[in-house]
Steps between C-alpha positions, in 0.01 A plus 500: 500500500879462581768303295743481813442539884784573735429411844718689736432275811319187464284427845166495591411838306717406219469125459095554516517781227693267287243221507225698457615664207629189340157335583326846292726462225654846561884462418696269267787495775595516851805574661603501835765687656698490872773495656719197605343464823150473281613221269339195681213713518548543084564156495191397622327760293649358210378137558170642635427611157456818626773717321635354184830581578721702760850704519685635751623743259291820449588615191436171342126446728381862372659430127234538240234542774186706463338452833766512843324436815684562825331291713740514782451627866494948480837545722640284170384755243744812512769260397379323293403805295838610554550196336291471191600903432777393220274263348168685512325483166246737373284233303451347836215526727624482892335442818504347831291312784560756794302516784618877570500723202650849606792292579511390169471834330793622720703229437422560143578887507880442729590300179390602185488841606101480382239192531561362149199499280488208427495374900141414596465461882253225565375346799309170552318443829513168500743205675519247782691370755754283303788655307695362234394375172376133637162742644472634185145452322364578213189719616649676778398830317125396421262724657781665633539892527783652274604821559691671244718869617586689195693849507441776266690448287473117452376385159166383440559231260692367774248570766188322301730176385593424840135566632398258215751272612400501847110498402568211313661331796173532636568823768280790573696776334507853680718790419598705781736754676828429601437651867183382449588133470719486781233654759272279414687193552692633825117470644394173323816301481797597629367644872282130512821317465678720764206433701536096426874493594458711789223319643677153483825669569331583846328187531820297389692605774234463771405152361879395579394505887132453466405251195249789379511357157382155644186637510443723220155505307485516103407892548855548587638295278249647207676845653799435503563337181689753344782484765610189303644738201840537387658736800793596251208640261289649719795679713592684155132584443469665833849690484415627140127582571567681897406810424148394444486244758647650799172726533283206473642362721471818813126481352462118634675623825259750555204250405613248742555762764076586482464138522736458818258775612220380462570197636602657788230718564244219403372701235318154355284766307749654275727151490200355332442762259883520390494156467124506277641786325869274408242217388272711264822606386637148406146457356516755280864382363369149441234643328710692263745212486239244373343749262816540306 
């Protein structure tokens, strides 16, 4: 599928998409690229077997390459476009790992004037904990969704190899809205998180005086799971995706304020059918989740 991979950023994300396409016999080559403070991290890619080689040097990583990932965190991307702008080719096929895509596309537009068309904005939902390329895996992607952001005028040749690339990676491939995308994951990702870190942010500080954590249950550990992610990450997430978050997040206010209010006015009535209602809910998700 591709003679030579460039892997802008070679973590989790990157490390995982290198194994698995080496494991589908989809590229000839992979190169990693970073910068000095990433070369342990290269090293260890390196002798992983992961990449098959790795410069700090950007014009020799994206040399001869028909396929440049940036798998790097979205605060990263604007410069490194700013970056690659000299060296762009037209033969190649571009895209990224972003968790926010309107960032992206702006990013895109403050340096090339217009979103190349050969830039296809891609999105896997799909990751853990652990950073770095030691928690990389080879079918981190499997079953996984894949959403892929397109503009107008993007090409489609480029559009359906990278969908075939991720489809063969074993994702769920969807094609979607910019504004689109990033709605939808302000609700299902990035506001869950924010909930996560707030939650043991709160709890953190109270456990200092009270040992709260000594007695935690697996429900708030299964909860609270996600506050174990990469703070550097997620803080750029947040910042580049605020716009759609912010209102999410007066929308939880006001749903916790009915359930102070209930509470206080013993309304068991409507507390148990906001709570049935939340559970159906989850139901149906798990429903549609297995399904697919």
């Amino acid at each position: 599928m591709f003679k030579r991979i460039c892997l802008i950023g070679v973590g989790l994300i990157g490390g995982s998409i290198a194994r698995s396409a080496r494991q589908q016999g989809l590229c000839d080559c992979i190169i990693g690229y970073g910068r000095q403070q990433d070369e342990k991290n290269l090293q260890t890619a390196k002798q992983l077997g992961v990449i098959d080689g790795y410069t700090l040097d950007l014009a020799e990583a994206v040399h001869d390459a028909d396929c440049v990932v940036i798998a790097t965190p979205v605060a990263s991307i604007e410069s490194i476009f700013a970056e690659l702008k000299p060296l762009w080719s037209d033969s190649a096929i571009y895209t990224d790992v972003g968790s926010t895509k309107v960032s992206v596309i702006a990013a895109a537009e403050r340096v090339f004037g217009v979103v190349p068309d050969n830039l296809v904005p891609a999105h896997p939902i799909a990751g853990a904990e652990q950073s770095g390329v030691t928690a990389s895996v080879d079918d981190l992607f499997v079953n996984k969704r894949l959403i892929i952001t397109p503009v107008g005028n993007t090409r489609l040749q480029a559009v359906q190899k990278i969908q075939d690339f991720w489809q063969r990676l074993g994702s769920l491939v969807s094609v979607m809205n910019v504004q689109h995308h990033d709605s939808v994951l302000a609700a299902t990702s990035h506001l869950p998180h924010i909930l996560a870190f707030a939650l043991v942010d709160m709890l953190g500080h109270k456990d200092e005086q009270s040992e709260i954590f000594q007695y935690a249950a697996g429900g708030f550990k299964d909860f609270t799971r996600i506050a174990s992610s990469d703070p550097t990450m997620w803080k750029d997430i947040c910042t580049a995706n605020k716009d759609e978050i912010i209102p999410l997040i007066e929308q939880l206010k006001d749903e916790l304020d009915k359930i102070q209010c209930l509470l206080e006015n013993d309304d068991t009535q409507q507390l148990f059918a906001t709570f049935t209602y939340a559970r159906n809910a989850r139901q149906r998700f798990l429903d549609q989740f297995n399904n697919n």
